[in-house]
C-alpha positions in Angstrom: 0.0 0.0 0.0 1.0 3.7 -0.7 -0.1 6.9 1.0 -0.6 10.0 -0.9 -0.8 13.3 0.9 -2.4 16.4 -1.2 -1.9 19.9 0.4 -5.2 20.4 2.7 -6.5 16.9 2.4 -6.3 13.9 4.9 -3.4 10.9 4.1 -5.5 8.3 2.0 -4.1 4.8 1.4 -4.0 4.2 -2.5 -3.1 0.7 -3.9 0.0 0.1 -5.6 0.5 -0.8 -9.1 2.0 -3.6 -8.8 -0.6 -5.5 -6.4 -2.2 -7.8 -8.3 -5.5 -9.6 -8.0 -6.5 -13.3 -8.6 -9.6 -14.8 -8.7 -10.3 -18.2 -8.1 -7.1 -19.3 -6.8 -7.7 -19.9 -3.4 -10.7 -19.4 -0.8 -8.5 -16.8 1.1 -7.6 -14.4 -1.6 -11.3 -14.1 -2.7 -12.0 -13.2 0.4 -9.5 -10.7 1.0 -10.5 -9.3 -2.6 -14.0 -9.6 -1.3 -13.3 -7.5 1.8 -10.9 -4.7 -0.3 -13.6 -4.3 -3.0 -16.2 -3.4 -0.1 -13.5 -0.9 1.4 -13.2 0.7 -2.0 -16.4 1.1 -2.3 -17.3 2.6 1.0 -14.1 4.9 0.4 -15.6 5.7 -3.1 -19.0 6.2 -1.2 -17.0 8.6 1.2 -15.6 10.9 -1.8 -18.3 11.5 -3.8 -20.2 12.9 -0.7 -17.1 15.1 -0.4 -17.4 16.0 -3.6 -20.6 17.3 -3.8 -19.7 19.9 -0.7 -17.1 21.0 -3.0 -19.8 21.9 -5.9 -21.6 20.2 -8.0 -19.9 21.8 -11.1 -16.7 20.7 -10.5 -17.9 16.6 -10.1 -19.4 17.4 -13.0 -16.4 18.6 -15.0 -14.1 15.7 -13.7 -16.7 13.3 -14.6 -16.9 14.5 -18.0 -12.4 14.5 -18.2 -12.4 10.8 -16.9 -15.0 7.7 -17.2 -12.8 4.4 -15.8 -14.6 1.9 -17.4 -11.7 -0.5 -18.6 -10.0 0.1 -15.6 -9.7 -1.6 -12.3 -11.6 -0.6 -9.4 -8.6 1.2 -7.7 -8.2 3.1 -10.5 -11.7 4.8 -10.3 -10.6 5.3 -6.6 -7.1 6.9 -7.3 -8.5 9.3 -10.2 -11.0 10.7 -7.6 -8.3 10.9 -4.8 -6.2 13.2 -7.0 -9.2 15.1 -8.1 -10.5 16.2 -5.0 -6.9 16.9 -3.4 -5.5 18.7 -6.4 -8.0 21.2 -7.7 -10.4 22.7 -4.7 -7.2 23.9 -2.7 -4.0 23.9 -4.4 -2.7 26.5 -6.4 0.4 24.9 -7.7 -0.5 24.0 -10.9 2.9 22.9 -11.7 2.8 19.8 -8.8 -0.7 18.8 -9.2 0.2 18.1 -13.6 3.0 16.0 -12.3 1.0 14.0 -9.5 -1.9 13.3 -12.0 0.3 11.8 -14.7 2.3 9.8 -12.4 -0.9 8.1 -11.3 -2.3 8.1 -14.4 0.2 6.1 -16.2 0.8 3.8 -12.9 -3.0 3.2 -12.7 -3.4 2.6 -16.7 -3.5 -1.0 -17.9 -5.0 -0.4 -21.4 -2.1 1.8 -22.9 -1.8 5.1 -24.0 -1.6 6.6 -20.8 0.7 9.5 -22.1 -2.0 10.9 -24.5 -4.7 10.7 -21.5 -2.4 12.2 -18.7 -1.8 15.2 -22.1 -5.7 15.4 -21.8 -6.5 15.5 -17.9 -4.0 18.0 -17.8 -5.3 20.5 -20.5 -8.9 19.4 -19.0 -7.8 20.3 -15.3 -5.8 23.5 -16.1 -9.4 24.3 -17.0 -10.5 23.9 -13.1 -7.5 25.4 -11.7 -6.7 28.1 -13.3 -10.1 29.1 -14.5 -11.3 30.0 -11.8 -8.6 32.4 -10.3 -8.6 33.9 -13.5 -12.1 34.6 -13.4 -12.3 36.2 -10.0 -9.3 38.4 -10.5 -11.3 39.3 -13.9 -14.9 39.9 -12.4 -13.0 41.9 -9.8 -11.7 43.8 -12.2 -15.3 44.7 -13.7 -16.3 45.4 -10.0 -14.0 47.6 -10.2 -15.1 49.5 -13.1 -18.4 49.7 -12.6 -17.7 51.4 -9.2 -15.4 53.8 -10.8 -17.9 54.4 -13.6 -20.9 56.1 -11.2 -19.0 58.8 -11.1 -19.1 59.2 -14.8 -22.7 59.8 -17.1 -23.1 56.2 -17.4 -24.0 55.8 -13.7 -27.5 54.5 -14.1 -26.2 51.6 -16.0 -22.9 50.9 -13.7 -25.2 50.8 -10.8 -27.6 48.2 -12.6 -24.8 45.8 -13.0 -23.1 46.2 -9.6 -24.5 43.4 -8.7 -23.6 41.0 -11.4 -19.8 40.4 -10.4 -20.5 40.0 -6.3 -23.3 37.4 -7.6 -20.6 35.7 -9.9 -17.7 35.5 -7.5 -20.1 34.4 -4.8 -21.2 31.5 -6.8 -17.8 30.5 -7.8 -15.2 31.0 -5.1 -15.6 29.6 -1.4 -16.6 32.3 1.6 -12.7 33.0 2.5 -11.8 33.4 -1.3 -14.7 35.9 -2.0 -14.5 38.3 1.0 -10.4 38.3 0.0 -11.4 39.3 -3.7 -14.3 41.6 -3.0 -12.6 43.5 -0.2 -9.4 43.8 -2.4 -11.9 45.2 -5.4 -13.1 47.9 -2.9 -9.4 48.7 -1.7 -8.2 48.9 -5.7 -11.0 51.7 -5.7 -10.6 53.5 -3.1 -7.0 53.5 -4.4 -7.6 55.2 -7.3 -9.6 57.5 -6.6 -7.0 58.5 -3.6 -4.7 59.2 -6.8 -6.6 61.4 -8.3 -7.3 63.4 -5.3 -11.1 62.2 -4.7 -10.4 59.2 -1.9 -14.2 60.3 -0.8 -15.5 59.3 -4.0 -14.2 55.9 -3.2 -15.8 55.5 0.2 -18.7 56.2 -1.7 -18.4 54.0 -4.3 -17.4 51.3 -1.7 -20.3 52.0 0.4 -22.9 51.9 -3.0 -21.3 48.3 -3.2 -21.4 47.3 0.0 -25.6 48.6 -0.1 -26.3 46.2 -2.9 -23.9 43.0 -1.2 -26.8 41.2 0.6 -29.2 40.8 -2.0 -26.1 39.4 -4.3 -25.5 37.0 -1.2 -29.0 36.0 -1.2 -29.1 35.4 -5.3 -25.6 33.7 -5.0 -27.2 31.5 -2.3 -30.2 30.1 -4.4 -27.9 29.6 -7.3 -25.7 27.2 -5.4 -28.4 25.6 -4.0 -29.2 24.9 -7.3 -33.0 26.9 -7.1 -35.5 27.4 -9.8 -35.3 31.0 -11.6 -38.4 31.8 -9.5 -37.2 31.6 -6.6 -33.8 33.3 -7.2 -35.9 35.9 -8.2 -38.2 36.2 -5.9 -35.5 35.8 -2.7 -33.3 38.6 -4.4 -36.7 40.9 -4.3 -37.5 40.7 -1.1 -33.6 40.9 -0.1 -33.7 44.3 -1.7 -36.9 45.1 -1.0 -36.3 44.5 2.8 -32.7 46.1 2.6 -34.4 49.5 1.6 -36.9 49.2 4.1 -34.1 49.1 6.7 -32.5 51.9 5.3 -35.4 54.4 5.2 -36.3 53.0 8.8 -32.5 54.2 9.9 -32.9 57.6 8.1 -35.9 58.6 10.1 -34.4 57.1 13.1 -31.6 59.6 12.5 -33.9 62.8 12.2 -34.0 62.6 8.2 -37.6 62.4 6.7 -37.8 61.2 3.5 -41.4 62.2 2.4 -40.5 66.1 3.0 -37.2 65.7 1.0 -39.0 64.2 -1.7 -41.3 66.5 -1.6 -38.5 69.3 -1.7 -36.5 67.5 -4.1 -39.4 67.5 -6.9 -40.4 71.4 -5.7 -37.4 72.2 -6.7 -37.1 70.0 -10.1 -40.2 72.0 -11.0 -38.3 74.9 -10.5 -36.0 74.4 -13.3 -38.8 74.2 -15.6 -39.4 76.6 -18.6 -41.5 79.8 -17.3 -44.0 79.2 -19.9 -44.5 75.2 -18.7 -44.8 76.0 -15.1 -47.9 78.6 -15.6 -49.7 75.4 -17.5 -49.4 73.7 -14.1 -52.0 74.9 -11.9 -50.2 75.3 -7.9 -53.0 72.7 -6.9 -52.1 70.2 -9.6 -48.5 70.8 -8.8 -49.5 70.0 -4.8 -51.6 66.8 -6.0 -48.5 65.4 -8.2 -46.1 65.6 -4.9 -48.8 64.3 -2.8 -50.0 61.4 -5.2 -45.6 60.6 -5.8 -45.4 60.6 -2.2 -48.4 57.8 -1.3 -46.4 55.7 -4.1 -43.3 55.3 -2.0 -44.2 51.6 -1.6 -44.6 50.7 -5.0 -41.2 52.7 -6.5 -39.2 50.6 -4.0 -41.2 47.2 -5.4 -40.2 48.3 -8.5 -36.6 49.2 -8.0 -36.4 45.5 -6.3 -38.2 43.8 -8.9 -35.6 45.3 -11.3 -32.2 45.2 -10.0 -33.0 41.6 -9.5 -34.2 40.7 -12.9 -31.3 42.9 -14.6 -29.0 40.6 -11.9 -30.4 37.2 -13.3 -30.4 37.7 -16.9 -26.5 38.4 -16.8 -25.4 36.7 -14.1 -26.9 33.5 -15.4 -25.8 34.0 -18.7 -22.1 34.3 -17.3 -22.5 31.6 -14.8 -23.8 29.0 -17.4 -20.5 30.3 -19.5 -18.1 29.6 -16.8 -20.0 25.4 -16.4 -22.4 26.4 -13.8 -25.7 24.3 -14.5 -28.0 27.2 -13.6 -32.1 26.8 -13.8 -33.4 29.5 -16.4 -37.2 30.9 -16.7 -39.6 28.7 -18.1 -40.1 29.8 -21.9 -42.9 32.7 -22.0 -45.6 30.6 -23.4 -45.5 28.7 -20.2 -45.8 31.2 -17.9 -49.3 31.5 -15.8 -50.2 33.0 -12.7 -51.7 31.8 -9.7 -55.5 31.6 -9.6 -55.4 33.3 -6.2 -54.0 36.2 -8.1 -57.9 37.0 -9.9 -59.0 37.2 -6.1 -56.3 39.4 -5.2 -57.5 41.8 -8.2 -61.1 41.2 -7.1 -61.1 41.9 -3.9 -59.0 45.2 -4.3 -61.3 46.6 -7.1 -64.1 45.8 -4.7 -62.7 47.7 -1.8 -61.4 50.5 -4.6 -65.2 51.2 -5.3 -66.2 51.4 -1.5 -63.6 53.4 -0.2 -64.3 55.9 -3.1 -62.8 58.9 -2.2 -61.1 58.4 1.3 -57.8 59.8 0.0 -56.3 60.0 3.2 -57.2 56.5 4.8 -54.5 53.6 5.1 -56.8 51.3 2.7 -56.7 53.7 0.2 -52.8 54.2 0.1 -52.5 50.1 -0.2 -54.8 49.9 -3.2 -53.1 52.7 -4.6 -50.1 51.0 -4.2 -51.4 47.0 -4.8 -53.9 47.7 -7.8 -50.8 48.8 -10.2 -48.6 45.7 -9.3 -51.6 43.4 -10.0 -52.3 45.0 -13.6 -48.8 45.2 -14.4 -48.9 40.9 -13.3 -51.8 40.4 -15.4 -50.6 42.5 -18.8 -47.2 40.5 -18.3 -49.6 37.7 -18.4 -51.6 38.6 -21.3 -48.1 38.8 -23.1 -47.4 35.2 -22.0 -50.7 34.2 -23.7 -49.0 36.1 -27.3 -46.3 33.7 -26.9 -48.2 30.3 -26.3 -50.6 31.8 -29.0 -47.7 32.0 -31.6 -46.6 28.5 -30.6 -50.2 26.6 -30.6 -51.1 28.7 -34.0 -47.4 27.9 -35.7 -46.3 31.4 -36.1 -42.9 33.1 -36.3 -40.7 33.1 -33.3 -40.3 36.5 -33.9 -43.7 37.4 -34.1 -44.5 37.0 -30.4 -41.8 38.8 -29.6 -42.4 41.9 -31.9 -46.0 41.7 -30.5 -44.0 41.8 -26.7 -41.9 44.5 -28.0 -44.2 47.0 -29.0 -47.2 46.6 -26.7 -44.9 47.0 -23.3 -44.2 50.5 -23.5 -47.4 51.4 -25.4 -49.1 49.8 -22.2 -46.9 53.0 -20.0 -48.3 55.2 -22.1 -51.7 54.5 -23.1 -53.7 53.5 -19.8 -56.7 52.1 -22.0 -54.2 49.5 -23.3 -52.7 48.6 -20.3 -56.5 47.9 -18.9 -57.4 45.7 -22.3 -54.1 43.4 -21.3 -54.9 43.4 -17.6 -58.3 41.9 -18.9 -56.8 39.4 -21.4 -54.1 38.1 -18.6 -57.6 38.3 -15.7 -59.1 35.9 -18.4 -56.0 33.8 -19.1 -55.9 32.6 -15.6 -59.5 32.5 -14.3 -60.8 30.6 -17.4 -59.4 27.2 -19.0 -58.5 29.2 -22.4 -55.3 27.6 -23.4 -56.8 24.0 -22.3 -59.6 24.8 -24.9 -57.1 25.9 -27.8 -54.9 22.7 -27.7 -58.2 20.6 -27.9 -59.1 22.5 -31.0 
């Protein structure tokens, strides 16, 4: 027997190469053969489940490299040993090549052992160095889009913060990924400090640091391996509650948001035209603040609902790039609400027609606040139903999605439409339509 010791793993016994195995010989040997297969196994057993705390990815990957199907049991057993050793922890490349091909030709009874060592090695360099390269290159795009909100293209740099905390999250372990995200906040505090603007850094730094729960939270559900749905709908509320937490601090510390709103778009009117500003009537101007201000709630739904969508698209895209297996959306034509959602929409158009009205009452500020979110559901539903339409019918691909394209922002603009697609979505869920069209 041989021991081989990989840098931070445990001594594991590996057989040697020149044990050999009879069968039939003699009652004792089979049972010692007997009694070593069932250790192998359980030792096999004992990896895998070590494995799969590592990541599923990377089993994966090594799966893919290696299948030892004309080769002994130890074999399989010595492959894995070296796998799990080599790439999760060391970071000399150099060692691990020479370890693997060593074993690889010891452990090889069917011949060209050279050429398969040459291709575990180009296949490995792939797990090794793939991944420091990655973080140190996502760092360096956390880095830029920090540096960038300081530029005109801050409203997009802020969108994607999140994407490179969400992608070195999912691919480096807890130690490795508060290393490489602090040193991508140092590197821009840095250089703003060289250009004389070390507060622009901090603030920058603290933008980042604003936005690193809900990446957690995302990067959580994508190890765990979670539908789309629920990535997105944890990364929501992760925001959603984040903000909540922020605006209760900013009261706490004497700062009241609804008056600076309110003196934030006094003074945005100010800097209108003279000519626009008599067309506004002072009690329409008073009404607009008032109505901006009772929609608190459903700006910071939306703001939620979007950094986490924008987060998913890309993130996933770049995840699945890198040999994640990441869940997507199901395909548009698939999508349906909940039936509890025409209830929802009910009851709050009911209790819109009582309290009729009652402008200052809490009731009325919920349904002010719940009714859009439902009609916006239910015209995203109705655009679902184009899609499943196109596919039942035979149409285009594209024509769907040209029918997506141009109704969404007509919907923002022309209320009448967006009140046509809330009914078309109401009816797609409550009633058995699409059931009724694949019969036909």
């Amino acid at each position: 027997m041989e021991s081989t010791v990989m840098p931070g793993s445990k001594p594991i016994a590996i057989e040697s190469p020149n044990t050999t195995y009879r069968s039939g010989a003699a009652d004792a040997a089979e049972t010692l053969e007997a009694r070593q297969a069932k250790t192998r196994k359980q030792a096999s057993q004992s990896e895998n489940r070590r494995f799969m705390k590592k990541g599923p990815s990377q089993v994966l990957s090594f799966r893919c490299i290696y299948s030892p199907s004309p080769n002994p049991a130890p074999a399989d057993l010595i492959w894995k040993i070296v796998f799990f050793a080599a790439v999760p922890r060391n970071g000399t490349v150099s060692g691990v090549y020479a370890i693997i091909c060593i074993i690889a030709k010891n452990s090889c009874l069917a011949g060209s052992c050279e050429d398969r060592c040459r291709l575990n090695l180009i296949s490995l360099r792939g797990d090794v160095l793939l991944n420091n390269r990655q973080a140190l290159l996502w760092s360096l795009i956390l880095v830029v889009l920090l540096l960038l909100m300081f530029t005109p293209l801050v409203m997009v740099a802020i969108s994607l913060a999140m994407i490179p905390t969400v992608f070195l999250f999912v691919k480096l372990d807890t130690k490795r990924f508060v290393v490489y995200y602090v040193l991508s906040l140092l590197a821009v505090y840095v250089v703003t400090a060289i250009f004389g603007a070390g507060i622009l850094g901090t603030v920058a730094s603290i933008v980042s640091l604003s936005l690193l729960i809900p990446s957690i939270v995302m990067g959580i559900f994508y190890k765990k391996r979670s539908s789309a749905r629920s990535v997105l709908t944890g990364g929501t509320i992760a925001f959603l509650t984040q903000l909540l937490v922020f605006l209760i601090l900013l009261t706490t510390f004497g700062v009241h948001v609804t008056d600076e709103m309110r003196q934030f778009v006094r003074s945005s009117l100010d800097t209108m035209p003279g000519e626009l500003k008599q067309m506004l009537p002072q009690n329409m101007i008073d009404l607009i603040i008032d109505m901006m201000i009772r929609l608190l709630p459903l700006y910071l739904i939306g703001i939620s609902l979007y950094f986490s969508v924008i987060t998913h698209w890309l993130a996933r895209k770049a995840l699945v790039r890198s040999g994640e297996m990441i869940p997507a959306l199901r395909p548009a034509k698939e999508w349906m609400l909940p039936k509890s959602f025409v209830w929802y929409y009910l009851i709050a158009l009911i209790l819109g027609f009582i309290f009729t009205g009652t402008s200052d009452t809490m009731i009325d500020m919920i349904l002010l606040n719940v009714m859009p979110i439902l009609m916006v559901a239910f015209a995203v539903q109705a655009l679902a139903f184009f899609f499943f339409l196109g596919d039942a019918k035979g149409w285009s691909r594209s024509v769907p999605v040209v029918i997506a394209v141009v109704l969404a922002p007509l919907m923002v603009l022309l209320p009448f439409l967006m009140q046509l697609l809330t009914l078309l979505g109401l009816f797609d869920v409550a009633f058995p339509i699409r059931a009724r069209m694949k019969k036909s």
